[in-house]
VOSEDO-143447 format. One line per 8 residues: number of its first residue (from 0); their letters; for each residue x, y, z of N, C-alpha, C. Coordinates in pm, 1 decimal, always signed. Last residue first. Layout:
N
NUM = a = X,Y,Z,X,Y,Z,X,Y,Z | ...
//
This chain:
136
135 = xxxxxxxx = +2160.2,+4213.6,-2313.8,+2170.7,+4055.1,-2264.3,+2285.5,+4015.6,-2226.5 | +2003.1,+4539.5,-2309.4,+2079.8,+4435.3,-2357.4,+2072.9,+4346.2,-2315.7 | +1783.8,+4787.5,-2335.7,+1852.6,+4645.0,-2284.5,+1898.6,+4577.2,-2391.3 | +1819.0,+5108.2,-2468.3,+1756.3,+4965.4,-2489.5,+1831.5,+4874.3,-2435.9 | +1716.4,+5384.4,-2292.2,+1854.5,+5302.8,-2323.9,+1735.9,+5173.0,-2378.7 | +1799.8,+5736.5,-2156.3,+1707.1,+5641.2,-2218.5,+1831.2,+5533.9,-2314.5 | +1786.7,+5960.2,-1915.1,+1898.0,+5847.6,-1980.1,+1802.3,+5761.0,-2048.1 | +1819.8,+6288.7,-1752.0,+1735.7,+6166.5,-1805.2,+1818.3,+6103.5,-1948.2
127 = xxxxxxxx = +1793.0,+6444.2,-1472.3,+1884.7,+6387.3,-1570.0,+1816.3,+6308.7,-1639.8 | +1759.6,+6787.1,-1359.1,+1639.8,+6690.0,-1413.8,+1787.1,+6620.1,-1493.2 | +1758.3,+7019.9,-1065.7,+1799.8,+6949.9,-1192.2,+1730.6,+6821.6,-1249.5 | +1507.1,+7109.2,-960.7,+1650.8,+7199.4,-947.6,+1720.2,+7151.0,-1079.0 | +1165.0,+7184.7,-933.9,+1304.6,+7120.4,-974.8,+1411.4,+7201.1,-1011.8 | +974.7,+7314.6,-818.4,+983.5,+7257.9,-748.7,+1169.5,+7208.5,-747.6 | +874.9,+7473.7,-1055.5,+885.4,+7545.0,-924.6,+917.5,+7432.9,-823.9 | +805.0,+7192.3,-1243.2,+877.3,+7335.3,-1277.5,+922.7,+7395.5,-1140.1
119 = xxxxxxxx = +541.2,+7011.6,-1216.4,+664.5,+6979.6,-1157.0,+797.6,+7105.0,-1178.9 | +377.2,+7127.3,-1312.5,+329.3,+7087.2,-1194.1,+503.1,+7077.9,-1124.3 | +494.7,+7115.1,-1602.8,+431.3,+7249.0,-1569.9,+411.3,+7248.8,-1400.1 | +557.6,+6844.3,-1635.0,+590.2,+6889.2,-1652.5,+604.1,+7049.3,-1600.7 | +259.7,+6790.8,-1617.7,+317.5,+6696.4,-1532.5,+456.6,+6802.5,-1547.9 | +140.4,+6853.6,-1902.6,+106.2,+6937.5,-1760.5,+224.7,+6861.5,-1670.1 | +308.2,+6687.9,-2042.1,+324.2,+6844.8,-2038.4,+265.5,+6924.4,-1916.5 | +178.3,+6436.2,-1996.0,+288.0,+6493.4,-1945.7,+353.1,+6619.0,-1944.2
111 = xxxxxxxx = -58.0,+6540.7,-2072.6,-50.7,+6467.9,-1945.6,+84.9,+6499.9,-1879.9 | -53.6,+6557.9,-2345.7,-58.5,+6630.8,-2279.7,-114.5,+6662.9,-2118.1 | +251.0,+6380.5,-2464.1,+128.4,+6422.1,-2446.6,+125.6,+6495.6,-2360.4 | +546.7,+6418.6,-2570.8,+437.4,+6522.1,-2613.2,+309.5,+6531.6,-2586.4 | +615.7,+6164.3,-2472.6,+737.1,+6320.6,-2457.1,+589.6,+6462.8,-2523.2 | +456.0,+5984.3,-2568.7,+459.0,+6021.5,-2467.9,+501.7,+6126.1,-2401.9 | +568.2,+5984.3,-2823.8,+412.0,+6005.9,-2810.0,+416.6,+6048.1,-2682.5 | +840.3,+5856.6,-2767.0,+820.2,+6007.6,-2845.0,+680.2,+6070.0,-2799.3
103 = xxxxxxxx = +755.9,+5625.7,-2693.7,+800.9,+5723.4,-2609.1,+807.3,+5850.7,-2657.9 | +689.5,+5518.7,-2943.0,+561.6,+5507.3,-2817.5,+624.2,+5631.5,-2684.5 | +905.9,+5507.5,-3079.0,+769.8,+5557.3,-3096.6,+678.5,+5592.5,-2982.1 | +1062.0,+5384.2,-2894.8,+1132.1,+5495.8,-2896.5,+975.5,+5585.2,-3023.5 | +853.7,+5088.2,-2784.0,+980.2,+5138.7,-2871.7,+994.0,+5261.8,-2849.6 | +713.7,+5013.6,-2509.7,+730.8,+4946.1,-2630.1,+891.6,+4928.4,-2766.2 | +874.0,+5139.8,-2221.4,+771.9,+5175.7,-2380.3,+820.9,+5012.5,-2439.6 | +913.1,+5192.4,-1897.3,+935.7,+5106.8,-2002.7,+803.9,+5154.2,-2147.7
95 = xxxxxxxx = +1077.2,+5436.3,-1646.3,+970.5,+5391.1,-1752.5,+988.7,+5323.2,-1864.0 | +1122.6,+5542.4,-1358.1,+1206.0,+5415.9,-1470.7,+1063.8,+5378.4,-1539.7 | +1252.1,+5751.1,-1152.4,+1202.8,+5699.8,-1218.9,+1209.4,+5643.7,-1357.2 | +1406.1,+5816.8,-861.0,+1444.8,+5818.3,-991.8,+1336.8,+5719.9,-1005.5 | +1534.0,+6135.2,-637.3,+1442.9,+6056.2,-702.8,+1513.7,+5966.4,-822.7 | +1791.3,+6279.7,-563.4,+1771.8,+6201.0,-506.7,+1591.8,+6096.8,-538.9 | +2080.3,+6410.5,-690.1,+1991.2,+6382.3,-693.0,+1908.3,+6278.6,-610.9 | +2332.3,+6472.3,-521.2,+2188.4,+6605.8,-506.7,+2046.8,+6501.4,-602.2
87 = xxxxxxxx = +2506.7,+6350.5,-662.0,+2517.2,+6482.5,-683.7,+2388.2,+6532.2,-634.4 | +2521.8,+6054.5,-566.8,+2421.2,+6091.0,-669.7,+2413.6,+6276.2,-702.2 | +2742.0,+5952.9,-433.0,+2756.3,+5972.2,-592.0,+2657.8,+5981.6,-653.9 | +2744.8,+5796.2,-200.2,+2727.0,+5913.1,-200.7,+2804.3,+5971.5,-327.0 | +2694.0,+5515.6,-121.9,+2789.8,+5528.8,-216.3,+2812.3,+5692.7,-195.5 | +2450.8,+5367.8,-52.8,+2564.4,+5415.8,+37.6,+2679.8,+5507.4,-19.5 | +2153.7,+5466.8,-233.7,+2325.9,+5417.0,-250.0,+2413.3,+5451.6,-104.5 | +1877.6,+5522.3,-205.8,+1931.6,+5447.9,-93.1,+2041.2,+5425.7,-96.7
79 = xxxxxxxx = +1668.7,+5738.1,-384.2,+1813.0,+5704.4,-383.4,+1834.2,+5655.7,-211.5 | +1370.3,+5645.4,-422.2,+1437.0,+5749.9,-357.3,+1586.7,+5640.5,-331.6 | +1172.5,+5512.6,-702.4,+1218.8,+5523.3,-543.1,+1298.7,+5615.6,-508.0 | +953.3,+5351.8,-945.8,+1013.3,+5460.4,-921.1,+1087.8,+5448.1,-788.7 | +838.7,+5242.8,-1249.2,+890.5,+5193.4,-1131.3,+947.8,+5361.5,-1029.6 | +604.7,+5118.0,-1505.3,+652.4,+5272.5,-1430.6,+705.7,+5176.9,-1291.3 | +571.5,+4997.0,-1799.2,+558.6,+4976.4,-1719.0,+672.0,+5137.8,-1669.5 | +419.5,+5116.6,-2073.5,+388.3,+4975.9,-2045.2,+499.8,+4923.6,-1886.9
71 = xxxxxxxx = +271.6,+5338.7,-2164.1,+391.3,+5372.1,-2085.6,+348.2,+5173.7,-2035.3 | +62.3,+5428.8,-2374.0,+202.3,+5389.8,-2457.7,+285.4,+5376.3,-2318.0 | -142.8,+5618.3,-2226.9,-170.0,+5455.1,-2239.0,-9.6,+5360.4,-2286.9 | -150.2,+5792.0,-1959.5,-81.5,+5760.4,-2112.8,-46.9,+5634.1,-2142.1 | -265.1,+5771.4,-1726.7,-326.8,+5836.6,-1815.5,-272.6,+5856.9,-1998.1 | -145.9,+5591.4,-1558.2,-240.5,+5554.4,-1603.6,-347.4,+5662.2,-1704.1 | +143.8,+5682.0,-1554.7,+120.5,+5571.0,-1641.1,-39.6,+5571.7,-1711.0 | +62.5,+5960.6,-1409.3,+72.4,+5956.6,-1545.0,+63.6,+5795.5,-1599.5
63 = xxxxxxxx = +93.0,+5903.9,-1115.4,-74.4,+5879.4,-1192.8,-29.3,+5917.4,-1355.9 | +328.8,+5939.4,-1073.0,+289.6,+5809.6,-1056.9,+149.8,+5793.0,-1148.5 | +290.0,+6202.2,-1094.9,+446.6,+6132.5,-1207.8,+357.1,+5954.8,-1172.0 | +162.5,+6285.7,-899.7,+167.2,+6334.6,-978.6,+272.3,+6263.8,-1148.5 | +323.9,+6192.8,-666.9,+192.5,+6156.3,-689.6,+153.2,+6166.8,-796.7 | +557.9,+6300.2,-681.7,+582.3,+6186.4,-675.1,+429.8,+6152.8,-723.2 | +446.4,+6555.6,-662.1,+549.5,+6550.0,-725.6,+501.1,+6408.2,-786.2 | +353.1,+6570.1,-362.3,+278.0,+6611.8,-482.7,+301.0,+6563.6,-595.6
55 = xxxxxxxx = +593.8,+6494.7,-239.3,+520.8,+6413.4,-251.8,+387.6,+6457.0,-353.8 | +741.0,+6768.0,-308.3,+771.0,+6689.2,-336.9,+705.7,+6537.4,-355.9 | +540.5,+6917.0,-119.6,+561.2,+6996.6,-285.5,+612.3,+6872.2,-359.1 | +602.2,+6842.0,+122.0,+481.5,+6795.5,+75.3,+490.8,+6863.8,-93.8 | +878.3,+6867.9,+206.3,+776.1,+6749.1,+167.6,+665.1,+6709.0,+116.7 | +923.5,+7133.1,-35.0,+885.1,+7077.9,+83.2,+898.0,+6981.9,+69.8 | +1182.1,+7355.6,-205.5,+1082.6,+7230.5,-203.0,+1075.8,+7138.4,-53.6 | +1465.4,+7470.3,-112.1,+1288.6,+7489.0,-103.3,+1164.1,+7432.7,-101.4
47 = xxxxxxxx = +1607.2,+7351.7,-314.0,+1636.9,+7321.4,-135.8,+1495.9,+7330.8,-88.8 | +1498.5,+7164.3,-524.2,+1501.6,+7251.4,-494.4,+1543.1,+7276.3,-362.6 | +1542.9,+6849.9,-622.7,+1462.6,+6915.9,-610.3,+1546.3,+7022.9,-574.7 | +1664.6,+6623.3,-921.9,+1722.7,+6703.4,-770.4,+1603.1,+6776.3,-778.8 | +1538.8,+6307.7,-1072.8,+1515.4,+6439.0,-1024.8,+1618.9,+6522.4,-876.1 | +1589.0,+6075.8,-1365.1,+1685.7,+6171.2,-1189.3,+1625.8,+6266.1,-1176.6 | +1432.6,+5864.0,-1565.3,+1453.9,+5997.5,-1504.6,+1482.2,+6042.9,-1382.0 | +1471.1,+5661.2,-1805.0,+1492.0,+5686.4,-1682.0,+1554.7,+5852.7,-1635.2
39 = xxxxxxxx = +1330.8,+5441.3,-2008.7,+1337.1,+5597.5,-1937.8,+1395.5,+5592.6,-1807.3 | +1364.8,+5189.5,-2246.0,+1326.0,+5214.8,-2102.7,+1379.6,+5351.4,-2099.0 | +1232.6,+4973.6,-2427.6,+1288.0,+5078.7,-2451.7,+1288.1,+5166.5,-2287.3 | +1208.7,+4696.4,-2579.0,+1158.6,+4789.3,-2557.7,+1235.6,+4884.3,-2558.3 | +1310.4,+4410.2,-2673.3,+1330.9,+4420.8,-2522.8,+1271.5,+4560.3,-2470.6 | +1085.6,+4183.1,-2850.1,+1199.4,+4302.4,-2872.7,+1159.3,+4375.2,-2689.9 | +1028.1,+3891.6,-2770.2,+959.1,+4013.0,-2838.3,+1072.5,+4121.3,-2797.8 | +1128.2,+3596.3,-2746.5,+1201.3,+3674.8,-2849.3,+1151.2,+3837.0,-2901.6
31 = xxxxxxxx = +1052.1,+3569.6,-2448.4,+1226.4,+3574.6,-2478.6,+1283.8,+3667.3,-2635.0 | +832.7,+3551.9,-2484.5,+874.1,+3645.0,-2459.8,+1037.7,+3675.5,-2427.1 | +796.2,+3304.9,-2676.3,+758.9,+3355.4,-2702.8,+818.9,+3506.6,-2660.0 | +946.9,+3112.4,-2459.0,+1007.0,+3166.1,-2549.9,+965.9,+3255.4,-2617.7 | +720.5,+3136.4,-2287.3,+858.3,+3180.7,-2283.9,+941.4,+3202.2,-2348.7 | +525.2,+2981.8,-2382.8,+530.5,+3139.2,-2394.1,+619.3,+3209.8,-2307.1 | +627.9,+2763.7,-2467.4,+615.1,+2830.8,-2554.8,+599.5,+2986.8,-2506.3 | +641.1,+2681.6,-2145.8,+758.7,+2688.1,-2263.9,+762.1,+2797.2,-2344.3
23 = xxxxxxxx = +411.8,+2644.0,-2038.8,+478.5,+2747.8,-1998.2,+562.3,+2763.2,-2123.3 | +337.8,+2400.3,-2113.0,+255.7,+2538.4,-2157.2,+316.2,+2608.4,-2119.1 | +503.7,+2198.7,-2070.9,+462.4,+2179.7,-2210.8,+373.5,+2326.8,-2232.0 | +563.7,+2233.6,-1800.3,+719.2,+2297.3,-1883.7,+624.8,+2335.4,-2059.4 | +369.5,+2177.9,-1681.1,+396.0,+2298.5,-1660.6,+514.3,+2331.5,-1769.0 | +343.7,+1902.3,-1758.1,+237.3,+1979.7,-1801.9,+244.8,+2119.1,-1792.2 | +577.4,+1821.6,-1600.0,+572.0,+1809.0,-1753.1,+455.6,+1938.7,-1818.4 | +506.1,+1854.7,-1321.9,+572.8,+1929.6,-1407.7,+560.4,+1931.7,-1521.3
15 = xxxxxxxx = +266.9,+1638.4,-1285.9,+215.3,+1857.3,-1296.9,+365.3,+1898.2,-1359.0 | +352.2,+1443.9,-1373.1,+298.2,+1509.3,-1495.1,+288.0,+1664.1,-1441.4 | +530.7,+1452.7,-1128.9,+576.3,+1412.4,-1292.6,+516.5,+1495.6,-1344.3 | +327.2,+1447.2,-961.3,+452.6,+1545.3,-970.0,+503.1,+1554.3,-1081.2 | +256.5,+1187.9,-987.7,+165.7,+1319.1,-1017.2,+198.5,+1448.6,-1030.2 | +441.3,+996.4,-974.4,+380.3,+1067.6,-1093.6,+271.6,+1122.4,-1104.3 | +494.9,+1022.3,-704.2,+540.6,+1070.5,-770.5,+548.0,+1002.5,-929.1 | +233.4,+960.3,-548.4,+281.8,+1119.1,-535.8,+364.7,+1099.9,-657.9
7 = xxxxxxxx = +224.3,+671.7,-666.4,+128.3,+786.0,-721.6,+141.4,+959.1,-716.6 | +448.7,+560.8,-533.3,+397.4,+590.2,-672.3,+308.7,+700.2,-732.2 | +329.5,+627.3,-293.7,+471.2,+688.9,-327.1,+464.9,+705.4,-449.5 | +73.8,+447.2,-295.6,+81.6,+556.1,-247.7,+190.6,+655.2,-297.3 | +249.2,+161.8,-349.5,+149.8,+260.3,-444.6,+107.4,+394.6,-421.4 | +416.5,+149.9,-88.3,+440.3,+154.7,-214.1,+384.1,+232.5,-312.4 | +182.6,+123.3,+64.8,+321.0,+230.9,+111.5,+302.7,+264.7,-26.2 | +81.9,-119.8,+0.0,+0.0,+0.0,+0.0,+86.3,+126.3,+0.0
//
């Protein structure tokens, strides 16, 4: 009875893997081969002036754009934690993924981000921004 019991855990394990490698696979590879996009990344220094709360405005304000410009397929953002002390004053940074360098263009001109832009002016000291396609 032992026996068959053991058996049975393990080919049931068997097949849930098998059955996991036979559908997962394809759409892994699938996203292994769609083109890697295009990512943003933007350094903000604020202002000495700028509050906490001018600044969390800020942050609020940059966060609710994904969901108003549809072309921004993913938004990450945080506050510099480097021990390192090599960010010159900056201390935000946000990381936006596009599709392609189309979809980000669209984005550099809507008018979401132009206000976002206008909201964010009286607050910023310096602005760095690095756009890059991954590599492997």
């Amino acid at each position: 009875m032992r026996l068959v019991v053991i058996t049975s855990l393990v080919l049931a394990i068997g097949a849930g893997c098998c059955a996991y490698l036979a559908f997962s696979g394809p759409a892994m590879a699938a996203a292994a081969e769609k083109p890697a996009g295009l990512r943003h990344v933007v350094l903000f220094k604020f202002k000495d002036s700028a509050t906490p709360e001018n600044i969390a405005m800020v942050e609020k304000a940059f966060a609710a754009l994904p969901k108003n410009i549809d072309v921004v397929r993913g938004f990450e953002w945080g506050t510099n934690v480097s021990p390192e002390n090599l960010n010159q004053g900056f201390t935000h940074c946000f990381l936006l993924t596009f599709d392609n360098a189309r979809d980000r263009d669209a984005y550099l001109v809507h008018p979401a981000h132009k206000e976002f832009g206008k909201l964010l002016g009286p607050y910023l000291d310096k602005v760095t921004v690095v756009d890059f396609e991954p590599k492997k």
